[in-house]
C-alpha positions in Angstrom: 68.3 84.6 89.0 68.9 87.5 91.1 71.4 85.4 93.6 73.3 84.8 90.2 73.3 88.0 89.2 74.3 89.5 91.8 77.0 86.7 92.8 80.7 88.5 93.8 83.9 87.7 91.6 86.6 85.8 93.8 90.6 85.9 93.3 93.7 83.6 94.2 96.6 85.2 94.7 100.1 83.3 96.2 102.5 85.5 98.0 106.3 84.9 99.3 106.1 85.9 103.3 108.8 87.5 104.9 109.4 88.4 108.2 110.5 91.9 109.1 114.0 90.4 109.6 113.5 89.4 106.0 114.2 86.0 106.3 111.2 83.9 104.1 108.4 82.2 106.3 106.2 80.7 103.6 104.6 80.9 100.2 101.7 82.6 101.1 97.6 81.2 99.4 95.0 83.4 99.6 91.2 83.1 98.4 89.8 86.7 98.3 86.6 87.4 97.7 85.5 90.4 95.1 83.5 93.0 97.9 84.2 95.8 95.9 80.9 94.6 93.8 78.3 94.2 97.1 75.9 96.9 97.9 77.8 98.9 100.7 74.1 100.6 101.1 72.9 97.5 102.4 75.1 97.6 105.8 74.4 100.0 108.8 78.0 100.2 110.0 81.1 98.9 108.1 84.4 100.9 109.9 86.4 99.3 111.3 89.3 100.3 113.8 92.8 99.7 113.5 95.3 100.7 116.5 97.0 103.5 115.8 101.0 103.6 114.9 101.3 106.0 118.0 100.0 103.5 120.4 102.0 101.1 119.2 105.1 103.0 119.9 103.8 104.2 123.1 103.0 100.2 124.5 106.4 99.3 123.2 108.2 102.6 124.9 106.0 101.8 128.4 107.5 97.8 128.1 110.8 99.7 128.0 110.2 101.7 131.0 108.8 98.8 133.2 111.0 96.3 131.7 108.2 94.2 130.7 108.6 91.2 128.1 106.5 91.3 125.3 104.9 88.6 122.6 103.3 88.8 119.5 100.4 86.4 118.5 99.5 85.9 115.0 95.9 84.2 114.8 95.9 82.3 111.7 92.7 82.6 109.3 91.1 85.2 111.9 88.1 86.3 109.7 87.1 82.8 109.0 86.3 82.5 112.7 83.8 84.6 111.9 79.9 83.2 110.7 78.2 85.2 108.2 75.2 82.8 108.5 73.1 85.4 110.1 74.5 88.4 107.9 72.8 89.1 104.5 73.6 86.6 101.7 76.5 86.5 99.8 76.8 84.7 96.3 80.6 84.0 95.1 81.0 82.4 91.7 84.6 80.6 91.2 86.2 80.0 88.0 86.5 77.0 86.3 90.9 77.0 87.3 89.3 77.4 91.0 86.3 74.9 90.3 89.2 72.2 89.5 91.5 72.9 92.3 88.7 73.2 95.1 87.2 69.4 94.0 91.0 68.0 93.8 91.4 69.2 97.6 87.6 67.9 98.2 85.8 65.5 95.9 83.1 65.7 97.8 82.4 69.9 97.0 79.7 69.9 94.4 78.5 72.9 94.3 76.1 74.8 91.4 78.2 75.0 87.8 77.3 76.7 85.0 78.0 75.5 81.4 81.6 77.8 81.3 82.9 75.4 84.5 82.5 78.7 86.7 80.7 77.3 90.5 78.7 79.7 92.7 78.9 79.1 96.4 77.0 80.6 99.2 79.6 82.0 102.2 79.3 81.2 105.7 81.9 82.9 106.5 84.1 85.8 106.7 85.7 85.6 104.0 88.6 88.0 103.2 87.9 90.5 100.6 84.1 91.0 101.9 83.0 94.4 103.0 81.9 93.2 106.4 84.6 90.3 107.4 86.8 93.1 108.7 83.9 94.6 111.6 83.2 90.9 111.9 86.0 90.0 113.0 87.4 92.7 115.3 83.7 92.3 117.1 84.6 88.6 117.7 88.3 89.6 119.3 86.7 92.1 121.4 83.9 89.8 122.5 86.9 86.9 123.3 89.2 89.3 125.1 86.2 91.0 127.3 85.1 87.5 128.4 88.8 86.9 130.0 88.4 90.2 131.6 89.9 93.1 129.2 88.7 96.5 128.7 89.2 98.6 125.7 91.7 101.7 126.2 88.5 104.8 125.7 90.9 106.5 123.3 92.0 103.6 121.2 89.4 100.5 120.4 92.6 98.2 119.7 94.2 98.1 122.8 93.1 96.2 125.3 94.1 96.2 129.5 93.6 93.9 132.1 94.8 94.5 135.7 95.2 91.4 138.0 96.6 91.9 141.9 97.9 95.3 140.7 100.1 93.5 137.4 98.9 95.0 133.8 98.8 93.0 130.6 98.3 95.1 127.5 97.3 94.2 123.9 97.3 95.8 120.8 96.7 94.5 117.9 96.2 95.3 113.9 93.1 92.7 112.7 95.3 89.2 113.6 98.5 90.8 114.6 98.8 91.3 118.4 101.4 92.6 120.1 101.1 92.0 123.9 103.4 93.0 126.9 103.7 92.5 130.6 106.6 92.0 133.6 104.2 88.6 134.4 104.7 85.8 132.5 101.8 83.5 134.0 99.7 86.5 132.4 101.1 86.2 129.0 100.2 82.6 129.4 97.0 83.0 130.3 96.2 84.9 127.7 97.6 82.6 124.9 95.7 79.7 126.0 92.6 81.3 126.4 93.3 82.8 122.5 94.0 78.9 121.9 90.7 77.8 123.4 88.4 80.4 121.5 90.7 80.5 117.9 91.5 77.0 115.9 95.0 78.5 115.3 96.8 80.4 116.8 101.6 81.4 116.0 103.3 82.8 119.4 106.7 84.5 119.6 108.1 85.1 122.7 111.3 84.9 122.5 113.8 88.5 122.4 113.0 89.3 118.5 109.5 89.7 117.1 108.4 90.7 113.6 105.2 92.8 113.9 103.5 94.9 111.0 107.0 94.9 109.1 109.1 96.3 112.3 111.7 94.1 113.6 111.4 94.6 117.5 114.7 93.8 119.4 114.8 92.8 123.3 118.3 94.1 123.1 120.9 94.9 126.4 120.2 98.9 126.0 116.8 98.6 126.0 114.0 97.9 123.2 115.2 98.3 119.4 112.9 99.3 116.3 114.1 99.4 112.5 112.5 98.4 109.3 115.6 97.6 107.6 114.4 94.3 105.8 111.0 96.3 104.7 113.4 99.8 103.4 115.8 97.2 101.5 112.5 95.4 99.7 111.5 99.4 98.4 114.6 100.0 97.3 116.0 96.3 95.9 115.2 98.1 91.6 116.3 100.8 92.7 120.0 102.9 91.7 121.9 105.7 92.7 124.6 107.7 91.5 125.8 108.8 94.8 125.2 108.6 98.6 122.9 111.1 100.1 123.5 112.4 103.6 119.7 114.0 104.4 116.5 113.4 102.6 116.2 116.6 101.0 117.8 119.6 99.5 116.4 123.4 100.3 114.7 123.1 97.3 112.2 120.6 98.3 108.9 123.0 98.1 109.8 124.7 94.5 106.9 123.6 92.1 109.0 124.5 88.3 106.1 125.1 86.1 109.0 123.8 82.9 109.3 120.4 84.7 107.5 117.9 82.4 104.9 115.2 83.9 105.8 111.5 84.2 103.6 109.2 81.6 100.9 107.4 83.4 103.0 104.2 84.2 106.0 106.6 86.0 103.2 108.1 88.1 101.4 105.1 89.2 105.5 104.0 90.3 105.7 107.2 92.0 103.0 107.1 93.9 103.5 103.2 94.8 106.7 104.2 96.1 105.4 107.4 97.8 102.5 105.2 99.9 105.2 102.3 100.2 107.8 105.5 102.4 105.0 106.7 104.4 104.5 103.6 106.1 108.4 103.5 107.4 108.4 107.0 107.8 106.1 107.1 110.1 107.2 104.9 112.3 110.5 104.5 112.4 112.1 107.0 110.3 110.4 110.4 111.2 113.3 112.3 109.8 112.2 111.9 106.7 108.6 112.7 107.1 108.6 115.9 105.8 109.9 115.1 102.5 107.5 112.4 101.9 104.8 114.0 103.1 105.0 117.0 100.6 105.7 114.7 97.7 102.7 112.3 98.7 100.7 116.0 97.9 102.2 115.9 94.8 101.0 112.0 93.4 98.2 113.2 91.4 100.5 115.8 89.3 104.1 113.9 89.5 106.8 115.7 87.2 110.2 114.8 86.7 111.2 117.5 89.4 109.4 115.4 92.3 110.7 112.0 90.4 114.3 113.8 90.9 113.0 114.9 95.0 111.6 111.0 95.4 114.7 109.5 94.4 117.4 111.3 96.8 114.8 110.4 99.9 115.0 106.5 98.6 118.5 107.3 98.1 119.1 108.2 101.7 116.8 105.5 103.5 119.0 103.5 101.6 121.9 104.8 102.8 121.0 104.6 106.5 118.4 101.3 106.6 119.7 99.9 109.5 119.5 102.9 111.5 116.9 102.0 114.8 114.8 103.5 117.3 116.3 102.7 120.8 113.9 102.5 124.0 116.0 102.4 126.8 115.0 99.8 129.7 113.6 101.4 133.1 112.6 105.1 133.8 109.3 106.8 134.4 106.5 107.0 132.2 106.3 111.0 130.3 105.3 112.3 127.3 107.0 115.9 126.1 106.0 117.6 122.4 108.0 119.9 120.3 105.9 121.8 118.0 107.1 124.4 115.6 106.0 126.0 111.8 107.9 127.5 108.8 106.5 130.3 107.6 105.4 130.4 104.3 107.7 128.3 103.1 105.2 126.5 100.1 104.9 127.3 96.7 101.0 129.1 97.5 102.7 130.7 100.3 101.3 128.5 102.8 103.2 127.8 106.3 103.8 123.7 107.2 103.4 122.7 111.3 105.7 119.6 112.3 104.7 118.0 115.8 106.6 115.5 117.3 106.2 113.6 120.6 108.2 112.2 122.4 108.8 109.8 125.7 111.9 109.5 127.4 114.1 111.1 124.7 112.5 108.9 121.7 110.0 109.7 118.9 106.5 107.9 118.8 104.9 109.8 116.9 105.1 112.7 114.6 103.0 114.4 111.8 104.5 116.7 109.0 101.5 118.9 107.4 100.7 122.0 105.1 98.2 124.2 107.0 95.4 125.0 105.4 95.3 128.7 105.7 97.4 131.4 104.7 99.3 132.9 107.5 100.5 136.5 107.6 103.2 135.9 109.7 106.0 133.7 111.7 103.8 133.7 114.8 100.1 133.2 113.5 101.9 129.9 111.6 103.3 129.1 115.0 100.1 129.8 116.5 98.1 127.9 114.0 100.8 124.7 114.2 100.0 125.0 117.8 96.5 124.3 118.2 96.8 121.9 115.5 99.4 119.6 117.4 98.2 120.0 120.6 95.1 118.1 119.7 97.2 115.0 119.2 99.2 115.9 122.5 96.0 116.0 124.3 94.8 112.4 122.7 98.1 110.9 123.1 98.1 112.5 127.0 94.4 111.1 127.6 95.0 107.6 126.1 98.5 107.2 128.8 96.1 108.2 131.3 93.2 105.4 130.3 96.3 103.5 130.8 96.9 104.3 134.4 99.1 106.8 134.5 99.2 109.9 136.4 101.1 112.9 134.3 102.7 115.9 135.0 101.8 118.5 132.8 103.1 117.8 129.8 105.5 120.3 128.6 105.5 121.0 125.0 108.4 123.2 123.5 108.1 126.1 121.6 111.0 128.3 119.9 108.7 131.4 118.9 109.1 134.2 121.8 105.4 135.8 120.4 103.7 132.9 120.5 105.0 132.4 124.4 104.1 136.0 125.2 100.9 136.2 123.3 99.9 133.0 125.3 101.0 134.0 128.6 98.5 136.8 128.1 101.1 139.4 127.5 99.6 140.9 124.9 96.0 140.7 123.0 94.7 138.7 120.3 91.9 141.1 119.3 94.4 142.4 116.1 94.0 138.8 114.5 91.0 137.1 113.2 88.2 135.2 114.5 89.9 131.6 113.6 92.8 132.9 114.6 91.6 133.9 118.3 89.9 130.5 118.3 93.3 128.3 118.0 95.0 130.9 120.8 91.8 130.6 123.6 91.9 126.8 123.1 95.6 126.7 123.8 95.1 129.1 126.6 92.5 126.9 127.6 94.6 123.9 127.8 97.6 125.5 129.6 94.9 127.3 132.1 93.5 123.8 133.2 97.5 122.4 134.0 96.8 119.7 131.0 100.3 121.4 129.2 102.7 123.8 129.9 104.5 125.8 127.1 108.6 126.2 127.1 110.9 128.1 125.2 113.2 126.1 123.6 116.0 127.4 121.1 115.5 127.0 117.7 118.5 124.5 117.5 116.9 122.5 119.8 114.3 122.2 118.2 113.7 119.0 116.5 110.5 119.4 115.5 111.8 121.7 112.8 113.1 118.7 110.6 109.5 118.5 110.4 108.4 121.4 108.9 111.1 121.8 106.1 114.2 120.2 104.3 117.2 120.5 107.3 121.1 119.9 106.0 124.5 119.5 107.4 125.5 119.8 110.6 122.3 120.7 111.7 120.6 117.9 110.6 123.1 115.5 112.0 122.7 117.3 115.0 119.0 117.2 115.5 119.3 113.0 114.2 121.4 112.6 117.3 118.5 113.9 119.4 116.1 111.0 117.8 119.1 108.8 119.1 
């Protein structure tokens, strides 16, 4: 009775596939199982890692650099590779439209039916939609790539390195998705047919384009090529404008009208559907317009006509520009520089916003756009405050190219605020300002004391971070775009 009771709801859904080109693939089946109703208390550990968007960008930018070729392995069905006979049991009814389909593809199913034609199953494995299949799983990968020899990156759990007669192979990958890279070929092959001989299924591209987590990813002449143009065009296919927009905001972007009314309840789920849906390219490959979707993602839960209004010229200009890219240039050393800057109190509460933005070999991968969290009394304790915040993902994103086997300069991280340069130079003391305050400026000291970064002055026109941090126009924005290109 209790195994029935507590038996999990499951779910068909059919999906047209596109690739990232967005040319159609297939008509996509999938059975998903209802884990939202299992007893998450039950488990000791259910995270699960993801690589990072940063790494990605940062594998892809070092096959530039080395001129390495790259594949991307899709392994088909990856959590039902997984047993869950030794995991706690899991009941899953299926309804009667289920019940008739699953004894037309096998007669021979017979499983336990109640009087309304629904059947209850016992899993075995991982199937998708369970709260554990996703730990499962990623613990089986790991386990098959450590038995060929691979070793997780210390500062990422998804990518994976292994080193043979001084040649390196890296993988990253997103649960199924990997996206591998090396100069040696008998490597990559390696590796796929020891994927083949552990996995019932496995896709391979390696040819010059690859379509990987909605990126098209170009072996081009120049060098490497990024855009989401396909994925951009699928946001905005409903969508129309009145006229072209030339940046993603105007200078009005943090003004709050209290006489703007709410959208109803169906406008604001659309708003924030179409909010989540521009993170995701914004972060990767269309930083420039971070900012703007950053502060309206703040704003999901209280949507007004005035952010509907702010949401719409963003869509309108990602529109405008889809098929811009992000261009890796083939050969060069390995580096990593960061440009980090603040706007002052430039929120409706008065709060200051930090923009960080790394960079290797002239191009972006990875930036974060962010409303600090304390009030600021001036230009420089923002700056200050932006500072310590960013230079703990320039110290992560230093530590994991190191893991990688790089030796780094310092890495130089540019600054436009005079103060904050003098005040960190030890030109003048911090006593004035307040305990958290003095906390952010000894752990930068700290950082540029031990030769990890160096800070330089770098005018404010240069600085490209500040697209970051608030809406940029005209010339100036063009200006700082060509220094993303």
């Amino acid at each position: 009775y209790m195994q029935l009771k507590n038996a999990i709801r499951s779910s068909m859904f059919l999906k047209e596939k596109y690739d990232a080109a967005g040319v159609f693939e297939k008509l996509k089946a999938r059975l998903v199982a209802g884990g939202n109703k299992q007893d998450k208390t039950l488990y000791d550990q259910l995270s699960c890692p993801t690589v990072t968007q940063e790494s990605i960008m940062m594998v892809l930018n070092i096959a530039a650099r080395e001129r390495r070729k790259v594949r991307t392995i899709d392994i088909t069905g990856a959590y039902l590779e997984c047993d869950m006979t030794g995991e706690l049991e899991v009941i899953m009814k299926l309804d009667p439209l289920l019940t008739k389909i699953l004894h037309q593809v096998d007669s021979s199913a017979i499983g336990i039916e109640d009087e309304k034609g629904v059947t209850y199953v016992k899993l075995n494995k991982a199937l998708y939609g369970t709260i554990q299949a996703a730990l499962l799983w990623y613990n089986k990968l790991k386990k098959v790539l450590m038995s060929d020899g691979y070793s997780p990156n210390p500062y990422d759990a998804c990518l994976f390195n292994k080193e043979v007669k001084g040649v390196q192979i890296t993988i990253a990958f997103h649960v199924d998705d990997l996206l591998v890279t090396s100069v040696c070929t008998k490597l990559l092959d390696s590796l796929e047919e020891h994927l083949k001989n552990n996995f019932s299924n496995i896709t391979v591209c390696n040819g010059s384009r690859h379509s990987y987590l909605a990126m098209n990813i170009v072996l081009a002449k120049i060098g490497i090529e990024v855009d989401m143009t396909a994925y951009i065009e699928n946001v905005v296919k409903d969508k129309t404008f009145r006229r072209a927009a030339n940046s993603p905001a105007r200078d009005d972007l943090f003004e709050e009208p209290e006489d703007s009314e709410k959208l109803d309840v169906a406008n604001k789920e659309e708003f924030h559907s179409d909010v989540a849906k521009l993170l995701y390219v914004t972060k990767r490959t269309r930083v420039e317009s971070l900012c703007t979707v950053s502060h309206l993602a703040s704003r999901v839960n209280v949507a007004t006509q005035d952010d509907q209004k702010k949401l719409d010229r963003v869509m309108n200009y990602l529109s405008q520009t889809k098929g811009r890219k992000v261009t890796m240039k083939w050969g060069g050393a390995v580096n990593m520089e960061a440009y980090i800057d603040a706007s002052f109190g430039g929120h409706a509460d008065c709060k200051s916003r930090s923009g960080i933005m790394l960079m290797m070999s002239g191009c972006c991968v990875g930036a974060w756009s962010m409303k600090q969290k304390l009030n600021t009394k001036s230009s420089t304790e923002a700056e200050i405050v932006g500072l310590s915040d960013g230079l703990s993902h320039v110290i992560w994103a230093r530590e994991l190219l190191c893991a990688q086997g790089y030796v780094l300069p310092p890495t130089v991280i540019h600054q436009d605020n005079q103060g904050v340069l003098s005040i960190m130079g030890g030109g003048r003391s911090p006593r004035h300002r307040t305990k958290h305050l003095d906390i952010r400026h000894f752990f930068v000291r700290d950082r540029v004391a031990t030769g990890d970064v160096v800070l330089k002055y770098c005018p404010t026109r240069e600085m490209v971070a500040d697209m970051l941090t608030k809406a940029v126009n005209g010339e100036l924005f063009q200006y700082l775009i060509s220094m993303l290109q």
